[in-house]
N, C-alpha and C positions, 0 to 999 in steps of 0.2 A: 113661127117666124124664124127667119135663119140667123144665124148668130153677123151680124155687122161685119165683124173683126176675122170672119173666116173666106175662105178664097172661093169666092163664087162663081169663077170662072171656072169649075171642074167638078164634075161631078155633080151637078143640078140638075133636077129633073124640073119642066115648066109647073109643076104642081109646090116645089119649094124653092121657088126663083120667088125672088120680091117682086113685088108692081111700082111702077111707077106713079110719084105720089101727086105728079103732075098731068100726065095723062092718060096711066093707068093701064098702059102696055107693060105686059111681063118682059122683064130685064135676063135676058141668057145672054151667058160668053160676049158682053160687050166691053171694049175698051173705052168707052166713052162715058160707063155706066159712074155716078157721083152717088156719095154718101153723107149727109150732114149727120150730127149729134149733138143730143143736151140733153142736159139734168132734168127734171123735172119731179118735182115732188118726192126727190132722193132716189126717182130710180134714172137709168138710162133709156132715153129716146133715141129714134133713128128715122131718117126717112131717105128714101131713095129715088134718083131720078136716072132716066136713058140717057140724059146728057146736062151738057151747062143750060143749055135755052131751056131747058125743064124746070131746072134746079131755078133760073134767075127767075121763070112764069110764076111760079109756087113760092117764093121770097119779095114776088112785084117789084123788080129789081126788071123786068122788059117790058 
């Protein structure tokens, strides 16, 4: 997994680009690309989406 907190915009190859955890398209070089995070059982979680309308579909917030 790629580390959250590093710059993914450079240097990624589509084999360690995150997916999108909404609908499951690999995330390269996008500026629209969103990150949530939380706790969970003392470690750190992440999930990643292409954009907001992802982020909201995968939170039932659309």
């Amino acid at each position: 997994m790629v580390d959250p907190t590093s710059d993914l915009n450079e240097d990624i190859s589509a084999d360690e680009a995150p997916a999108c955890e909404s609908c499951g398209e690999t995330i390269l070089d996008s500026t629209e690309h969103r990150v949530i995070t939380w706790i969970e059982d003392g470690s750190v979680e992440a999930a990643h989406f292409c954009d907001e309308d992802c982020r909201m579909a995968w939170e039932g917030e659309s």
